[in-house]
N, CA and C of each residue as an Amber inpcrd file, in Angstrom:
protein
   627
  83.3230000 126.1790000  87.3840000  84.1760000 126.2720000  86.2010000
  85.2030000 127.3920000  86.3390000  84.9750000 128.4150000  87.0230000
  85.5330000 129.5990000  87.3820000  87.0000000 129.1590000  87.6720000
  87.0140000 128.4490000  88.8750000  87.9610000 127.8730000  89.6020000
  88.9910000 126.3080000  89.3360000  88.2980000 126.2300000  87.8710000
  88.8160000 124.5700000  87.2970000  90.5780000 124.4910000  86.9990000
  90.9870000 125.9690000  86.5020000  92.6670000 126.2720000  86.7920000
  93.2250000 125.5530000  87.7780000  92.3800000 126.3950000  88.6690000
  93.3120000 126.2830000  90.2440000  93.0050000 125.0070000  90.5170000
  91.5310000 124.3960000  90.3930000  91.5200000 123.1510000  90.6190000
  92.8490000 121.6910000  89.8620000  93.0310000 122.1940000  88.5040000
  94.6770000 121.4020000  88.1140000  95.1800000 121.5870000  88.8080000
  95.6470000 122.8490000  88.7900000  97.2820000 123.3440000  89.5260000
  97.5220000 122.4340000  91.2200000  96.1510000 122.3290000  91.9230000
  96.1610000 121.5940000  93.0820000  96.1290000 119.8500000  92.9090000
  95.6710000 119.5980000  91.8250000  95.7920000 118.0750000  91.5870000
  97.4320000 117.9120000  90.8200000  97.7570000 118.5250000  90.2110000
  99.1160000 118.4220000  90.3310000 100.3410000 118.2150000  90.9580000
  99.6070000 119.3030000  91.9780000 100.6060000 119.1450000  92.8500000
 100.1640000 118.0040000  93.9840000  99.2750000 117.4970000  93.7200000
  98.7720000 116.5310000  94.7200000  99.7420000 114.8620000  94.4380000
  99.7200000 115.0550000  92.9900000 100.2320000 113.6970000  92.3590000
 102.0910000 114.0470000  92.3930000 102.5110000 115.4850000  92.6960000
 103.7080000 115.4630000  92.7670000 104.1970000 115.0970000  94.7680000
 103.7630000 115.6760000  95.0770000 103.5500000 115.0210000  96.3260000
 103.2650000 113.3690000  96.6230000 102.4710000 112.8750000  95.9980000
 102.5050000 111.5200000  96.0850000 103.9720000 110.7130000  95.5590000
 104.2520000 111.4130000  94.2420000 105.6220000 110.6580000  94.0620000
 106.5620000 110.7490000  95.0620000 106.7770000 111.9280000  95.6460000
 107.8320000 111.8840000  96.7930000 107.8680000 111.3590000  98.0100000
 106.1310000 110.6650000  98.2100000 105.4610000 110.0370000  99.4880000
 106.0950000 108.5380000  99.0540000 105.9530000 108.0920000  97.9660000
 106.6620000 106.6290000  97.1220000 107.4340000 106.2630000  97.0170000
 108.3900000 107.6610000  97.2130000 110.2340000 107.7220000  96.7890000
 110.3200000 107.7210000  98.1550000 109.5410000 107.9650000  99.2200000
 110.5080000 107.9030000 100.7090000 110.0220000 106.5660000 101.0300000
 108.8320000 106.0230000 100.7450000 108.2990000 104.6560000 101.2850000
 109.8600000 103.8960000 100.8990000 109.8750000 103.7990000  99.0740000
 110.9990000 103.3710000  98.7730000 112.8150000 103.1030000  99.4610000
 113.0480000 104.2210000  99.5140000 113.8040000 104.7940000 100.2340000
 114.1590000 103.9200000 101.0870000 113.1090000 103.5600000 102.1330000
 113.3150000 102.8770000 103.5060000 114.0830000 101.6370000 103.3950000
 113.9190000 100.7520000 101.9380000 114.1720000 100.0450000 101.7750000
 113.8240000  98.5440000 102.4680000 112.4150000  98.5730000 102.8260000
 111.8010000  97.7120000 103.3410000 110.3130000  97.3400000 102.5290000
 110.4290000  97.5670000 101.2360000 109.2900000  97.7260000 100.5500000
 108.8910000  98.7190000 100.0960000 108.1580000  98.4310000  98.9040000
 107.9440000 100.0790000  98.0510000 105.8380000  99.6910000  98.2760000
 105.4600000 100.5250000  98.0760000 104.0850000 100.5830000  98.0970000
 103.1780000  99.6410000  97.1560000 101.8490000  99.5550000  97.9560000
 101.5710000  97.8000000  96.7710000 101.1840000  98.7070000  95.4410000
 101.0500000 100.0390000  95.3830000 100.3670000 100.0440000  93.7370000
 101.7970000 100.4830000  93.3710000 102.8190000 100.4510000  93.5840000
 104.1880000 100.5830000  92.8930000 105.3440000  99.5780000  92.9340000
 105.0520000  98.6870000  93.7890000 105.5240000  97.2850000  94.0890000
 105.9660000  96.4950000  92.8880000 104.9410000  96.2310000  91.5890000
 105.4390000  95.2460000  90.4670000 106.4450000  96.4590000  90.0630000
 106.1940000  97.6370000  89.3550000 106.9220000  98.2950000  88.3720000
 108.3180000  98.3400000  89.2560000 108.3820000  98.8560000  90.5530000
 109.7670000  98.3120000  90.9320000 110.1400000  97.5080000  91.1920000
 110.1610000  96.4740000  91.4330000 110.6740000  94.8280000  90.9320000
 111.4930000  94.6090000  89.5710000 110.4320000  95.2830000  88.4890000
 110.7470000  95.3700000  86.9640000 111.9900000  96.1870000  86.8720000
 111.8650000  97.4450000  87.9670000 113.0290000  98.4750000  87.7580000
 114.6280000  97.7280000  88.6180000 114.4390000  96.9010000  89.1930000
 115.7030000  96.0380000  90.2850000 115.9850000  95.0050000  89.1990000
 115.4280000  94.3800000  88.9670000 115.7860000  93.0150000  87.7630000
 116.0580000  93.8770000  86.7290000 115.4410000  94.9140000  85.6580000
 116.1250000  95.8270000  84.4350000 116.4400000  96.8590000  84.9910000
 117.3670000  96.9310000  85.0040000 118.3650000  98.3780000  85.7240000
 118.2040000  99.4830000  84.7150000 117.9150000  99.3380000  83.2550000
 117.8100000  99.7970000  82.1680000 116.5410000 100.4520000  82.3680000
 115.5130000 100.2980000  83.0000000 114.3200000 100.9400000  83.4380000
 114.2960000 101.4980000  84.1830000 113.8730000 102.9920000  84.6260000
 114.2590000 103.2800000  85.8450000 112.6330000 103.0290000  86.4220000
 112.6430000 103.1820000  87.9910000 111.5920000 103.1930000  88.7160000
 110.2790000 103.8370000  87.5990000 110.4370000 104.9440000  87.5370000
 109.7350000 105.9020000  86.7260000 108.8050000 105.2410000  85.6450000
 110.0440000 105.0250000  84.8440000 109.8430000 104.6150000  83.6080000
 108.8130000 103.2430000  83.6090000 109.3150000 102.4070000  84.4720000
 108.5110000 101.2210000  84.9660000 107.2370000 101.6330000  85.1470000
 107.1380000 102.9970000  85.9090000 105.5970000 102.8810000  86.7630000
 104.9230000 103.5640000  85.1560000 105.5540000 104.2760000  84.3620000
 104.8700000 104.7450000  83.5950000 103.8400000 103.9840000  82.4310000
 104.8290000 102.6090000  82.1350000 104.3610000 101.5220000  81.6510000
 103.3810000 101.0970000  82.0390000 103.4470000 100.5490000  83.3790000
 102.5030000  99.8480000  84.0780000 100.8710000 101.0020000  84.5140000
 101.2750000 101.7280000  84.5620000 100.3160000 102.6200000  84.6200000
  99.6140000 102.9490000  82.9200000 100.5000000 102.7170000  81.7400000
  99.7990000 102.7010000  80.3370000  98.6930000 101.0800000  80.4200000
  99.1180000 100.0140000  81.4900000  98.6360000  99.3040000  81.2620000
  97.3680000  99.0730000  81.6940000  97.2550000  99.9100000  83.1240000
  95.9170000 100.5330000  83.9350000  94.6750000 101.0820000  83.0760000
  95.2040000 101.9200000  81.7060000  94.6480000 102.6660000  81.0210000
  94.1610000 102.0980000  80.2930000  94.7610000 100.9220000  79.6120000
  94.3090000  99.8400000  78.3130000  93.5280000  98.8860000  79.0370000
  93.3600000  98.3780000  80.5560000  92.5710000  97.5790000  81.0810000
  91.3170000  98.1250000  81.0450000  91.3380000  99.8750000  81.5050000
  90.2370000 100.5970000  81.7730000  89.3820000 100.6590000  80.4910000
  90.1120000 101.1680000  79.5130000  89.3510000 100.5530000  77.8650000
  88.4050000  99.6150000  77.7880000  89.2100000  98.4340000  77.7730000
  88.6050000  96.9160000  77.7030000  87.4470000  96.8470000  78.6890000
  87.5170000  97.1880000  79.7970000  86.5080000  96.6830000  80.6500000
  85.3200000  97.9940000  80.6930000  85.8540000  99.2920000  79.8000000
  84.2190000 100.6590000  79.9100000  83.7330000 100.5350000  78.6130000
  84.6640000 100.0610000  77.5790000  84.2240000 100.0300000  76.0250000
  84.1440000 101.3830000  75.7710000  82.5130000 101.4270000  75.9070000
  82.1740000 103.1480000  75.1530000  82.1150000 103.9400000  75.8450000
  81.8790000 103.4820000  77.2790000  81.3040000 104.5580000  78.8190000
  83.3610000 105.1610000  78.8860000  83.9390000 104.7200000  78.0690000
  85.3090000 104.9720000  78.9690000  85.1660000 106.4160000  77.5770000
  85.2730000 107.3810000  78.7800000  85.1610000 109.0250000  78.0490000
  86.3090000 109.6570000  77.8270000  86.3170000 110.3260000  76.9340000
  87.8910000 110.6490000  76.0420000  88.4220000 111.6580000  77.6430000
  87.8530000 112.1090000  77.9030000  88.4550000 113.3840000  79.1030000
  89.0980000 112.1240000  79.9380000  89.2470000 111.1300000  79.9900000
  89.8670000 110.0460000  80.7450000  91.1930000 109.7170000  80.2540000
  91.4390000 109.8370000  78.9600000  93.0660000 110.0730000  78.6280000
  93.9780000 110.8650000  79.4400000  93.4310000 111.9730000  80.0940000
  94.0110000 112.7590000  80.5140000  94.6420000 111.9620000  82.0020000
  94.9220000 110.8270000  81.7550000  95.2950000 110.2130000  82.7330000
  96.4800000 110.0140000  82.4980000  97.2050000 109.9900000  80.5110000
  97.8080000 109.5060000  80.6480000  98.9370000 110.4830000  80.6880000
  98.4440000 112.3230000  80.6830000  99.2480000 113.2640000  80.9110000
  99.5760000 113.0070000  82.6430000  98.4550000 112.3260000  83.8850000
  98.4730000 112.4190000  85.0140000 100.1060000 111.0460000  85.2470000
 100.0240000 110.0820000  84.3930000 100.8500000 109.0340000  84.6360000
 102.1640000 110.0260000  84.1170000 102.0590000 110.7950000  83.3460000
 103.7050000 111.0690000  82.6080000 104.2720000 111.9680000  83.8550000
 104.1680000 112.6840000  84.4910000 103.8700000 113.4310000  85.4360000
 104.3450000 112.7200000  87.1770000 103.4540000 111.8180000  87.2130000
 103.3810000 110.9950000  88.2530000 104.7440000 110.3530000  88.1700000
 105.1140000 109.5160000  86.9380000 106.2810000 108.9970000  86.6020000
 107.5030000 109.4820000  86.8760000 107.3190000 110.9450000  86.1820000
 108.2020000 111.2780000  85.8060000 109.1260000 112.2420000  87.4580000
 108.3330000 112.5330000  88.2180000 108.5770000 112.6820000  89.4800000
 109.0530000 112.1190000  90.2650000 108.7210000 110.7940000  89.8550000
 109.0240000 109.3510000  91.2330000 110.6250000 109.6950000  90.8440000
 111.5270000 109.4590000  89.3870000 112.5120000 109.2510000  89.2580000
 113.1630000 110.8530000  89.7510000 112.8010000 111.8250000  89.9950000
 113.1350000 112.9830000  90.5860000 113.0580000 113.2280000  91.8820000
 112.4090000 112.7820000  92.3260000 112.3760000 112.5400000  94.0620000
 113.4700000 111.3670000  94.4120000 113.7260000 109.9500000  93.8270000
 114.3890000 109.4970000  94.1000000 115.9460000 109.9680000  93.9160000
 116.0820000 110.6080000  92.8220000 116.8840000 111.4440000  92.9220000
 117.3850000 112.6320000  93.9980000 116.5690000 113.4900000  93.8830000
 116.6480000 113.9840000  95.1700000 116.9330000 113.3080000  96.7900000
 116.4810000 112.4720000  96.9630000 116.3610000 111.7250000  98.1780000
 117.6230000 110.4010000  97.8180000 118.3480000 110.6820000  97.2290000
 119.6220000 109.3480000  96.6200000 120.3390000 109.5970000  98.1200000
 120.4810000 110.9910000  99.0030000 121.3630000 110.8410000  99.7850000
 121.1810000 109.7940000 101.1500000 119.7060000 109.7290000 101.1500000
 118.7020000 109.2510000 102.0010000 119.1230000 107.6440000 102.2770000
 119.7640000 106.7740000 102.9790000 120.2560000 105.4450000 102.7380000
 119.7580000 104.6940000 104.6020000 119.0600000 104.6540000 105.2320000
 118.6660000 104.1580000 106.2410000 118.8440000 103.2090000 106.4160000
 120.0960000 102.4690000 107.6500000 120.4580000 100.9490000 107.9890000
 119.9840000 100.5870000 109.0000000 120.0040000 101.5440000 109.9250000
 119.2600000 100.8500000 111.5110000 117.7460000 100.6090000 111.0620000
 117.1050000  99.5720000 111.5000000 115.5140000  99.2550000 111.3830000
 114.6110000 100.4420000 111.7400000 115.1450000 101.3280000 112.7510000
 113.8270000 102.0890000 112.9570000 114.5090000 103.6300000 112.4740000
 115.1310000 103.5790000 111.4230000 115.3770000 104.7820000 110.8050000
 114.6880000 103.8520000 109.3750000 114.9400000 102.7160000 108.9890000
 114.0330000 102.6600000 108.1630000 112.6980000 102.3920000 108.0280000
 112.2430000 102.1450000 109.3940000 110.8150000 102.1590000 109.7060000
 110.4060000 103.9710000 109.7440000 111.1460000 104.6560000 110.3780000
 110.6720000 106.1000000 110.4010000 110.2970000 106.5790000 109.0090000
 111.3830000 106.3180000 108.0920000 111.2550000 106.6980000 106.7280000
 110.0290000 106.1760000 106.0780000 109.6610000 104.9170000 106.0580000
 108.0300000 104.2820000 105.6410000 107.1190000 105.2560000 106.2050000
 106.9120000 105.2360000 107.1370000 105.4240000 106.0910000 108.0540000
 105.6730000 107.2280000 107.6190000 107.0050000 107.8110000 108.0800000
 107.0100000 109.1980000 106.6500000 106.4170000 109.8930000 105.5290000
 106.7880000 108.5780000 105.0440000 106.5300000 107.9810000 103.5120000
 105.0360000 108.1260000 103.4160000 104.6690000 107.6000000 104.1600000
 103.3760000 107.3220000 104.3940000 102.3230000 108.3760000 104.7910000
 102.7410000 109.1330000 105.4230000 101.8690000 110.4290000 106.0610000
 101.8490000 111.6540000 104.5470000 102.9080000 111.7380000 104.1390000
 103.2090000 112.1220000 102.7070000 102.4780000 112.0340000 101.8760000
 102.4610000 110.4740000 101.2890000 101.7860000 110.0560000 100.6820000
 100.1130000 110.1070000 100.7620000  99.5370000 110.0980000 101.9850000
  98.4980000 110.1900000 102.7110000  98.1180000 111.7080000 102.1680000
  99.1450000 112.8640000 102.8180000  98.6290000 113.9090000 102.3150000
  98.3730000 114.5590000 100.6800000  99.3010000 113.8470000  99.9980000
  99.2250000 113.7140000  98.9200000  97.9320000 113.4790000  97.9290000
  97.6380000 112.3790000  98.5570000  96.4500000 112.1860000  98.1060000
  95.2500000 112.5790000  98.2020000  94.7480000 113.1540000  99.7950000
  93.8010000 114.2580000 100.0490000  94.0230000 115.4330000  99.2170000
  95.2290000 115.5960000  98.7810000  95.0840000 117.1530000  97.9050000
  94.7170000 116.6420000  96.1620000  94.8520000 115.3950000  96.0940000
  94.3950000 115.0750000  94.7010000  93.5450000 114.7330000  94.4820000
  92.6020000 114.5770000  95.4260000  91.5020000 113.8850000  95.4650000
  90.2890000 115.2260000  95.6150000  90.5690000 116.3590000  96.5240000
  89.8750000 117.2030000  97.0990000  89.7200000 118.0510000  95.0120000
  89.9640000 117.9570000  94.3140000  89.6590000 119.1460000  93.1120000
  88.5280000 118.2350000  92.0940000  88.8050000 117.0870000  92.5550000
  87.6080000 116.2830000  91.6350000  87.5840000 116.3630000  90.1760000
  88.7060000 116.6610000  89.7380000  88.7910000 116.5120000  87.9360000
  89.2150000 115.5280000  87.1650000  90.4880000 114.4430000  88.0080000
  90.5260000 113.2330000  87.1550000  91.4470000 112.4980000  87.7890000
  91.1970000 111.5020000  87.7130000  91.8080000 109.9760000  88.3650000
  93.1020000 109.6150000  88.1050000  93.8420000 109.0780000  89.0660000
  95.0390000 108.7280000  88.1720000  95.0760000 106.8350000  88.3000000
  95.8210000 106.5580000  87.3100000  95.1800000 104.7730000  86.7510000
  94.9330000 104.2560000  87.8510000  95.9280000 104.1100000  88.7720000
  95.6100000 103.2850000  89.4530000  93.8380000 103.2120000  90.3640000
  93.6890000 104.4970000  90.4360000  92.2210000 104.1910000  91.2700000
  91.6750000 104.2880000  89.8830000  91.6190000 104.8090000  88.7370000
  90.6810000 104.2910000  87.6190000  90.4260000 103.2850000  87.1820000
  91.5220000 102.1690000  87.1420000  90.9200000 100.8110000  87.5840000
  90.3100000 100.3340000  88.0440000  90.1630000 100.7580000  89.1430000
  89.6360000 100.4820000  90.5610000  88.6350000 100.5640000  90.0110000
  87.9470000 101.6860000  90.1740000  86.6710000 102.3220000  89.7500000
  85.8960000 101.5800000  88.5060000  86.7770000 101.1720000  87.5440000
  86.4210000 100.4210000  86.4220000  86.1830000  99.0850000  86.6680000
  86.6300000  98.4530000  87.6760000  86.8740000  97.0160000  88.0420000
  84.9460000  96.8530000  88.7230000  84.8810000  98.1120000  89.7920000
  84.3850000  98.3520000  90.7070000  82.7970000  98.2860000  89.9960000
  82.2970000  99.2030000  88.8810000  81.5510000  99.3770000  87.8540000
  81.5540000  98.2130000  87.4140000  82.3000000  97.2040000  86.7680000
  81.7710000  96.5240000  85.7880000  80.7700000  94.9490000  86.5290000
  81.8360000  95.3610000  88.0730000  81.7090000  94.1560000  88.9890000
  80.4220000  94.3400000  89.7030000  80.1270000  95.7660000  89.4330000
  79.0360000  95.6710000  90.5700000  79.2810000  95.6320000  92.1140000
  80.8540000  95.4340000  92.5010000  81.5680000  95.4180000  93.6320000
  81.8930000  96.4640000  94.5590000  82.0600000  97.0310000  95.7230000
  82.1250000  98.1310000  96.1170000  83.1580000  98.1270000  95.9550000
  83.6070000  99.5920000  95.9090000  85.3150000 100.3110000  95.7530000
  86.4380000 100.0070000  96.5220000  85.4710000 100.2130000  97.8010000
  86.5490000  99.7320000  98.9560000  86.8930000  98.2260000  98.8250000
  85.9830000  97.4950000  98.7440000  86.6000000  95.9470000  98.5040000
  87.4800000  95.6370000  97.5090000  87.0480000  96.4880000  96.2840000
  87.8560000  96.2150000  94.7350000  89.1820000  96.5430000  95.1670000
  89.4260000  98.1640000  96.1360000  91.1610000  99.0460000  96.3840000
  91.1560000  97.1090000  96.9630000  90.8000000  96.7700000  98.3000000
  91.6100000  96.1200000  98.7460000  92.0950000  95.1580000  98.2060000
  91.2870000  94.0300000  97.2620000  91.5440000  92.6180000  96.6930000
  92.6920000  93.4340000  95.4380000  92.7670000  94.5070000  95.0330000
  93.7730000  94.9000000  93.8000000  94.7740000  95.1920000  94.5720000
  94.8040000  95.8010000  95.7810000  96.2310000  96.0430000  96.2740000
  97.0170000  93.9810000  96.7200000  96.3850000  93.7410000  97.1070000
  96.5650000  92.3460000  97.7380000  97.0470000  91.3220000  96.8530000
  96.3000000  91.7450000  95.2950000  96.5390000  91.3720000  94.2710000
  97.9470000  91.3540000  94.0430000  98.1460000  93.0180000  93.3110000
  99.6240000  93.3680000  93.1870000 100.6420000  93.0240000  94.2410000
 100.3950000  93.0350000  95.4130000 101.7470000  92.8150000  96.4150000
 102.0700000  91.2750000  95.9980000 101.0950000  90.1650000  95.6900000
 101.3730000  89.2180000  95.2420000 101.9300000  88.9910000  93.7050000
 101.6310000  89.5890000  93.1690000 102.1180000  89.6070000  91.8220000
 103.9780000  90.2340000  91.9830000 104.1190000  91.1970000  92.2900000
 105.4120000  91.0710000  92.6760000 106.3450000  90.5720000  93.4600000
 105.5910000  89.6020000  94.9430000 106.3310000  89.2910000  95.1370000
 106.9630000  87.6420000  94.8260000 105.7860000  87.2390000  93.8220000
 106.3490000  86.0120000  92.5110000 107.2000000  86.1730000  92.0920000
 107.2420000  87.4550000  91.0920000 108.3270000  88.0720000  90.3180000
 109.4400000  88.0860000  91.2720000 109.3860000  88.9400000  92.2360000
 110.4950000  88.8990000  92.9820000 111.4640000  87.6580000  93.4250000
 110.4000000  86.5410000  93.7380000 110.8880000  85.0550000  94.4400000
 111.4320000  84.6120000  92.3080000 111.3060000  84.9670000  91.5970000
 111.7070000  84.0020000  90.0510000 112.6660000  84.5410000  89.8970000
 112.7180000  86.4560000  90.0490000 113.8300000  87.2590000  89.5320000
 115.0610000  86.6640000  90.4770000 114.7980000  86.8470000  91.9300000
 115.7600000  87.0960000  92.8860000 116.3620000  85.6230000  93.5330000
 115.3410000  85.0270000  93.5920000 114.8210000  83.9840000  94.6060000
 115.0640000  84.3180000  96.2010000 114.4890000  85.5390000  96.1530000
 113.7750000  86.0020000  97.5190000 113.5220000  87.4070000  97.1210000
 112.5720000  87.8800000  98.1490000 111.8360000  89.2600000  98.2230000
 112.4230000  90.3820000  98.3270000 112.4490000  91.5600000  97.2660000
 113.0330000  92.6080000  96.8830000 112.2460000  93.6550000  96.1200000
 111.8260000  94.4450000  97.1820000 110.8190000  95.5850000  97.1810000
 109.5440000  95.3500000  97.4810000 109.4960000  94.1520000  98.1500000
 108.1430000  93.6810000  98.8280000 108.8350000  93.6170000 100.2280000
 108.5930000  93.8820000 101.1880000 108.6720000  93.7700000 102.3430000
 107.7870000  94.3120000 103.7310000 108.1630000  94.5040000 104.4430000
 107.6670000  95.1330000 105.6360000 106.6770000  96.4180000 105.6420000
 107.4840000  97.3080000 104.6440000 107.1000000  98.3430000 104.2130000
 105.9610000  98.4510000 103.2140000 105.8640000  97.6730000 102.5920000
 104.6650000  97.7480000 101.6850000 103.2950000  97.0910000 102.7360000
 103.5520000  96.4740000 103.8990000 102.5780000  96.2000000 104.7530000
 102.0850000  97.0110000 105.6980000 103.1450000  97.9780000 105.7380000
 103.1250000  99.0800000 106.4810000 101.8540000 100.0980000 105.9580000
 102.0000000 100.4090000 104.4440000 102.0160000 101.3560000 103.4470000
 100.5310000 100.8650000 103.7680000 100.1450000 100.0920000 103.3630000
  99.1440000  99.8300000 102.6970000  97.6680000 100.0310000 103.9470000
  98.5720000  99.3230000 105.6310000  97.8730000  99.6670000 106.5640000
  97.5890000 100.8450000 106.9210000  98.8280000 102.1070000 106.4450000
  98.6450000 103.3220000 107.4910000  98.1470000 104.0850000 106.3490000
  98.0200000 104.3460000 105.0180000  97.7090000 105.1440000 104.3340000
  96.1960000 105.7870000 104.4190000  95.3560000 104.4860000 104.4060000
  93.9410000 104.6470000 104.5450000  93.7350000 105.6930000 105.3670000
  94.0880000 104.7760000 106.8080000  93.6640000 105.6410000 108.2860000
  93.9510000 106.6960000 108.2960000  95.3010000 107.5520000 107.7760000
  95.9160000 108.8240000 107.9870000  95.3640000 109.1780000 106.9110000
  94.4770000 109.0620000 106.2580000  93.8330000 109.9220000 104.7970000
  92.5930000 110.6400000 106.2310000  92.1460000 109.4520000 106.3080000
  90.7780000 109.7020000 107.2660000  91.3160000 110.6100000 108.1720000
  91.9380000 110.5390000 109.2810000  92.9420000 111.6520000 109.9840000
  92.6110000 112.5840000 109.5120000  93.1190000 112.8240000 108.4610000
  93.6330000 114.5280000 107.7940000  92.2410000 115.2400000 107.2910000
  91.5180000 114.4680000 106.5800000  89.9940000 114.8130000 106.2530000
  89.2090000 115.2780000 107.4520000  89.4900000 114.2110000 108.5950000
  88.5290000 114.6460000 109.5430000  88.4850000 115.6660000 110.5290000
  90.1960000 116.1320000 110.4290000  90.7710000 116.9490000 111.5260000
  90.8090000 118.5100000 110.9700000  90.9910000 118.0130000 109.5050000
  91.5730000 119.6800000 108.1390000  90.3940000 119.9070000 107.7540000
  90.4350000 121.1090000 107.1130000  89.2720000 121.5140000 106.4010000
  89.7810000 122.0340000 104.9410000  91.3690000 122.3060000 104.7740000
  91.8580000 122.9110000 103.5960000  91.2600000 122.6200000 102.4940000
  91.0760000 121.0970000 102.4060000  91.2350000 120.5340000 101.2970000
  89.5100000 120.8860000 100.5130000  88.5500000 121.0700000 101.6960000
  87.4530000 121.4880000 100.9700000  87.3950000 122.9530000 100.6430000
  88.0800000 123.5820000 101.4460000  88.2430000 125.2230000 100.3800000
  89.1540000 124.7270000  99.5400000
């Protein structure tokens, strides 16, 4: 309890780091990541939404699923997800900002930028994960899906990511009539993130001090 400060201050910055791991996947312009994939779709078809704003939604919607499916087990200290989404959100559209100068045309400058993206993102998440105080929607779903199903976690991340890349890239084929922010890159994302989590855990020790 001593140390539960510092423990925020590091999950904070863990989830601000992840937005900028999202904004470079993005960036590449070969696909945005599968748990950010629908909300940007939503943000390319309503221009009026930004990325952000999209994920912030869609992430209120993570929260109202998690409801429905814990009932009473879903514990008020779990709102605090939805300070983790405003946050999370509200970054993505600040990194993309930041990174607006960032425009990659040759294929393997926009392949560099994904794996980037990706190692980022990767580290990102070892630092949000290492303080153990609270979830952000998207794996609270998970976790909720995971619980109610009786299903292991790892199977639930995969069939929900697999899920979403399909769900947007419907949207995408109705909005566009072809694929726009589903691409290469979100296949990329989804392969290298895991492994380079494992990497960094197995090689670092930071994250457990």
């Amino acid at each position: 309890m001593n140390h539960l400060p510092q423990r925020f201050v590091f999950f904070a910055l863990g989830v601000v780091i992840n937005s900028f791991g999202v904004a470079l996947i993005t960036k590449g312009a070969l696909g945005t990541s599968a748990i950010s994939s629908v909300p940007y779709v939503v943000s390319l078809q309503w221009p009026c939404l930004s990325f952000g704003v999209a994920t912030f939604i869609w992430n209120i919607l993570f929260i109202l699923i998690q409801m429905v499916l814990l009932r009473r087990e879903f514990k008020p200290s779990q709102f605090l997800q939805v300070l983790v989404n405003l946050l999370f959100s509200a970054m993505i559209d600040v990194s993309m900002v930041i990174l607006g100068f960032l425009n990659p045309s040759a294929l393997w400058e926009q392949c560099a930028c994904v794996v980037l993206g990706c190692v980022v993102l990767a580290f990102g998440i070892v630092i949000e994960l290492a303080p153990n105080v609270v979830v952000v929607p998207g794996e609270g779903v998970v976790r909720a899906i995971a619980q109610v199903t009786k299903i292991r976690v790892g199977t639930v991340k995969a069939a929900f990511d697999i899920t979403l890349i399909v769900i947007a890239g419907v949207m995408s084929l109705i909005c566009f009539h072809e694929l726009r922010g589903v691409g290469v890159g979100t296949v990329i994302s989804a392969l290298l993130v895991g492994p380079i989590i494992n990497v960094i855990n197995r090689v670092f020790t930071f994250q457990q001090r």
